[in-house]
C-alpha positions in Angstrom: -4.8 -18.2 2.0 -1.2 -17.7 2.9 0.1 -14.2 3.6 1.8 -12.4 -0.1 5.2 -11.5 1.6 6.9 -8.8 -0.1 10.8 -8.8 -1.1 11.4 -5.6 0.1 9.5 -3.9 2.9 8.1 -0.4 2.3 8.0 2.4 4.9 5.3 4.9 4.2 4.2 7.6 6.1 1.6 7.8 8.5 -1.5 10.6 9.9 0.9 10.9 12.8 3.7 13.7 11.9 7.7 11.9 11.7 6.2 8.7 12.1 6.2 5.7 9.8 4.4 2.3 8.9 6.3 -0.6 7.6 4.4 -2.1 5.1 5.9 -6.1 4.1 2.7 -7.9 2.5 -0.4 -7.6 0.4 -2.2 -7.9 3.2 -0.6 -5.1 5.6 -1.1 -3.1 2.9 -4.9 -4.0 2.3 -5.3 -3.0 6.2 -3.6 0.4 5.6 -5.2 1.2 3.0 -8.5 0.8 4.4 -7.8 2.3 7.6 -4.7 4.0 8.1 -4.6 5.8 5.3 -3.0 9.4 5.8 -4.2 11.1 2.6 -7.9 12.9 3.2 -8.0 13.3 -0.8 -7.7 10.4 -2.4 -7.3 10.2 -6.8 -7.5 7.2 -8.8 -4.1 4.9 -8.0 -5.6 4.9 -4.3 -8.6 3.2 -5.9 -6.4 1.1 -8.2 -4.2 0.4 -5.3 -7.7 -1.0 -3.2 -8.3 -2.9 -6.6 -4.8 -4.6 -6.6 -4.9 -5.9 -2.9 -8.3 -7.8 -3.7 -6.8 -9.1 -7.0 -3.8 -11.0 -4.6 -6.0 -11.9 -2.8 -8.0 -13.6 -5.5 -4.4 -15.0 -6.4 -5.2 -12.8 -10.1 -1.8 -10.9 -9.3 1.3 -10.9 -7.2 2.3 -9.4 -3.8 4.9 -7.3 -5.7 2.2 -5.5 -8.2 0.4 -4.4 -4.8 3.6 -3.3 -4.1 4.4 -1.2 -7.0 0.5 -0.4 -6.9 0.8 1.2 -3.1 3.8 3.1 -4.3 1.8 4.6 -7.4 -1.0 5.9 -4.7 1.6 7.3 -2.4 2.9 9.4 -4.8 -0.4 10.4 -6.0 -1.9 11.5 -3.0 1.2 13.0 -1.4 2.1 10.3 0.9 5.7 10.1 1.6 7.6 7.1 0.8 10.7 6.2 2.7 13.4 4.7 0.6 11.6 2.3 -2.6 
C-alpha cells in the first residue's frame, strides 16, 4: 500500500511542553496515535480517529477524513492544534 499523503500538513502538539509533531499522512497519524499520543484521557473521537486510520488503510476512506478525524480527537482530548 502506498503512503495516503495529506494536502495540508497538520502540527499537533506533543507530551513534550512547546514542542510539536508534524503530522502529513494516514499513516504518521496511525503511529501518533498509537504511540505518541499526548492526551492521558482519551473520549470517543480518539477512538473514532484509531477507527479512521484502519479504514485508509483498508482503502474504505480517504487520507483527508483521517485528517479531519485526528483534528476532531485533538479537540476533544485537549490536544492543541497548530494552524488547521
Amino acid at each position: 500500500m502506498t503512503t495516503q499523503w495529506w494536502d495540508k500538513t497538520l502540527m499537533l502538539e506533543t507530551r513534550q511542553a512547546g514542542r510539536a509533531v508534524a503530522i502529513n499522512s494516514a499513516e504518521r497519524a496511525a503511529d501518533f496515535l498509537l504511540n505518541e499520543w499526548p492526551a492521558e484521557n482519551t473520549g470517543e473521537a480518539y477512538e473514532d480517529a484509531k477507527r479512521a486510520v484502519l479504514a485508509a488503510h483498508e482503502g474504505r476512506i480517504t487520507a483527508e477524513e483521517v485528517r479531519e478525524a485526528i483534528i476532531k480527537a485533538a479537540r476533544e482530548d485537549g490536544v492543541f492544534v497548530y494552524g488547521r
